[in-house]
C-alpha positions as CSV (number, residue, x, y, z in Angstrom):
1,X,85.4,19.2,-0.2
2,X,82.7,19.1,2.5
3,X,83.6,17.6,6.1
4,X,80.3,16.3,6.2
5,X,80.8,12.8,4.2
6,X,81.9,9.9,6.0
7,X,85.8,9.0,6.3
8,X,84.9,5.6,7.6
9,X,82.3,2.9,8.7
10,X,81.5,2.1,11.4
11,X,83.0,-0.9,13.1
12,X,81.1,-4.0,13.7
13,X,79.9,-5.2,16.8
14,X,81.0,-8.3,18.4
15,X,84.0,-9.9,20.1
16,X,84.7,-12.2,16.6
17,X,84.3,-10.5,13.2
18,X,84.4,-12.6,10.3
19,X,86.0,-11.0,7.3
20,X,84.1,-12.4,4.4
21,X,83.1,-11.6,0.4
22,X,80.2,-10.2,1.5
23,X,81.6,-7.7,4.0
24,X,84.2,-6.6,1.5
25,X,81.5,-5.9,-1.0
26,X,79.4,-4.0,1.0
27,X,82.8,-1.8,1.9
28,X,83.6,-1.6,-2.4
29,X,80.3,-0.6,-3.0
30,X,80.7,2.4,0.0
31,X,84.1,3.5,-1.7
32,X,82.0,3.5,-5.0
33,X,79.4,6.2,-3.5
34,X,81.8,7.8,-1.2
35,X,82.6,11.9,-2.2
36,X,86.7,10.3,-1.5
37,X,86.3,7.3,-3.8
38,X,87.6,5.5,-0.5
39,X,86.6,4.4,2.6
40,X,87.4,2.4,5.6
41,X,86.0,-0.6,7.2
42,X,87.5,-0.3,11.0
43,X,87.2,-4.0,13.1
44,X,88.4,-2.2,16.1
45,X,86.2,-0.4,18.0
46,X,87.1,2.7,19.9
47,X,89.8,5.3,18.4
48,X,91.4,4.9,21.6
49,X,92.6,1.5,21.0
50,X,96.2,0.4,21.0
51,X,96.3,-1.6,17.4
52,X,93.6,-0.2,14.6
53,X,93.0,-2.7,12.0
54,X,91.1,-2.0,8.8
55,X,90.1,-2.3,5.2
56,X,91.0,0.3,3.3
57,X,88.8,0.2,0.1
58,X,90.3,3.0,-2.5
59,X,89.5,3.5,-6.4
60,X,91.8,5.0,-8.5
61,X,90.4,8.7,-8.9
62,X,91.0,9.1,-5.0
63,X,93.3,11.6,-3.7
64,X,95.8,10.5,-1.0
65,X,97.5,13.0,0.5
66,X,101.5,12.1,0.9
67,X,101.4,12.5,4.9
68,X,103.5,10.4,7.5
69,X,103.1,9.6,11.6
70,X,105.0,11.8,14.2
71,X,102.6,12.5,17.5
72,X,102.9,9.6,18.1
73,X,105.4,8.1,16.1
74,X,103.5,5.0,14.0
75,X,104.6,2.2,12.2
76,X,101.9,0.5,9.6
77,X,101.6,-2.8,7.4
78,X,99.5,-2.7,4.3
79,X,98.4,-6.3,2.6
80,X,96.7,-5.9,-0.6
81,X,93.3,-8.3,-0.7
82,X,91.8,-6.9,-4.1
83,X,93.5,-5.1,-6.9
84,X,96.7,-3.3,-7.4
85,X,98.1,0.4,-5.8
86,X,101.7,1.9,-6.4
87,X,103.1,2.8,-3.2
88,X,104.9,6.0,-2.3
89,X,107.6,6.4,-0.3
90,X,109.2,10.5,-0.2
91,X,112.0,12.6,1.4
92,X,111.5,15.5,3.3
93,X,111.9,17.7,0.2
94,X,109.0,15.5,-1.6
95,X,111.1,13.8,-3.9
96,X,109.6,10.2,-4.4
97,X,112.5,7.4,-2.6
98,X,110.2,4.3,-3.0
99,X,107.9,3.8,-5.8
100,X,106.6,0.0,-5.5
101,X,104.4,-2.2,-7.4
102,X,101.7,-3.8,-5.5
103,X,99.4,-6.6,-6.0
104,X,96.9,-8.7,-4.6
105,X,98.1,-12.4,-5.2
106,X,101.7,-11.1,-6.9
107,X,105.3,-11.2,-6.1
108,X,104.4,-7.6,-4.2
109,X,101.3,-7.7,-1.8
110,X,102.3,-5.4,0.7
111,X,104.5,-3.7,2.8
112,X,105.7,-2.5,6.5
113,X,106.7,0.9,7.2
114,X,108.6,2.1,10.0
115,X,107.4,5.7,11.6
116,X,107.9,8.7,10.5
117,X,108.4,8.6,6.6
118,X,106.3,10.3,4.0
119,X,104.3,7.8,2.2
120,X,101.4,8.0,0.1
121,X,99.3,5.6,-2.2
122,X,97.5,5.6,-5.7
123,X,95.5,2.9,-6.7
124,X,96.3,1.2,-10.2
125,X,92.6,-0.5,-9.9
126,X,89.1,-0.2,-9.4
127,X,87.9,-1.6,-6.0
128,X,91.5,-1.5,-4.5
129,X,91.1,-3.3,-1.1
130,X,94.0,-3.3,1.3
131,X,93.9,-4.3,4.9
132,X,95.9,-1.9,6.9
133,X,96.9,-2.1,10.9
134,X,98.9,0.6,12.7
135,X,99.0,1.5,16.2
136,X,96.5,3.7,17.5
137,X,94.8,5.7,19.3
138,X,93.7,7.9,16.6
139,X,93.4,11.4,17.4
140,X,92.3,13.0,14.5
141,X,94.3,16.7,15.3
142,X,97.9,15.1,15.4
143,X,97.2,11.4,13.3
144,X,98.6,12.9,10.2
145,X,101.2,15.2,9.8
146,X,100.9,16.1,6.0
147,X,103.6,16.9,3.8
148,X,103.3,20.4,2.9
149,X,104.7,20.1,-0.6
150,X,101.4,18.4,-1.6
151,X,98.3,19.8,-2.3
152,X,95.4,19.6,0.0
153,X,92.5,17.4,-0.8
154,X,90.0,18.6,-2.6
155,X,91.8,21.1,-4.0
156,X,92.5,21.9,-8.0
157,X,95.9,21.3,-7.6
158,X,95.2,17.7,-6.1
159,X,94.2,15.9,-9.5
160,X,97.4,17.6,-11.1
161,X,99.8,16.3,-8.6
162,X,97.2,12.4,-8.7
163,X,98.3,12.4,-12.6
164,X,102.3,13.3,-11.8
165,X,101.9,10.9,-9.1
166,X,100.6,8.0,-11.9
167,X,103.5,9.3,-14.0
168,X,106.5,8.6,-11.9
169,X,104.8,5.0,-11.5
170,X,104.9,4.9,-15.2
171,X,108.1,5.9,-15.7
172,X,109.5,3.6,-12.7
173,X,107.4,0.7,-14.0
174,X,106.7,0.7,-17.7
175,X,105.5,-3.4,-17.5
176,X,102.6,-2.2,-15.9
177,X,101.3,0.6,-18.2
């Protein structure tokens, strides 16, 4: 996959940003076109910033790579606006610990991780939009230290290891097929 698409928006300008229908639209619709199938919507404004808050649009053919925060060490929180994801938690070995259920408006909306632990996402629906925050600044050399037991995005392998990923949610949670 090309570096040359865009990870992420950029943020807008002002000291008060109203999040509104319209905004998040204008995000789906940029997850929609994006080569990812995802894309974030960033409300703070310089990587160096202490707290980076987002929306996190995803569809359900993206790729997210099982990765987790060490330089620095970073906790994040997830809320789920639009749609449904299962949510991965993994040891060190890649065998999946936590596989949750999540939905906007359910019993399960979202969650808090501590640093540290592998985690990864798949989305369950089209136009999955989460809001995320975690501390920043974001650096992109040491942000994410990927688990090396998962494939790299973009690769062949990445779609194989998307479906297994569906699968264990499947098996875990057979209401939801």
């Amino acid at each position: 996959m090309s570096s040359s698409y865009r990870r992420a928006l950029d943020a807008p300008e002002g000291e008060l940003v109203v999040l509104s229908r319209s905004l998040v639209e204008e995000v789906v619709e940029a997850s929609r076109t994006s080569p990812r199938r995802r894309i974030i919507q960033p409300f703070h404004k310089s990587d160096a910033d202490l707290l980076h808050r987002m929306l996190n649009v995803i569809q359900p053919d993206s790729y997210v790579r099982p990765h987790r925060h060490l330089e620095p060490p970073k906790a994040e929180a997830w809320v789920l606006l639009r749609g449904a994801l299962a949510f991965f938690t993994f040891e060190e070995d890649g065998r999946v610990r936590d596989c949750l259920s999540l939905e906007a408006g359910g019993e399960n909306f979202g969650v808090d991780l501590a640093p540290g632990i592998f985690h990864g996402l798949v989305a369950l629906a089209p136009d999955t939009v989460i809001f995320e925050v975690k501390n920043g600044p974001y650096a992109p050399a040491n942000d994410k230290a990927f688990a090396s037991w998962a494939p790299v995005e973009g690769t062949p392998e990445a779609a194989g290891y998307l479906a297994s990923l569906r699968e264990e949610f499947r098996r875990r949670h057979p209401e939801r097929r």
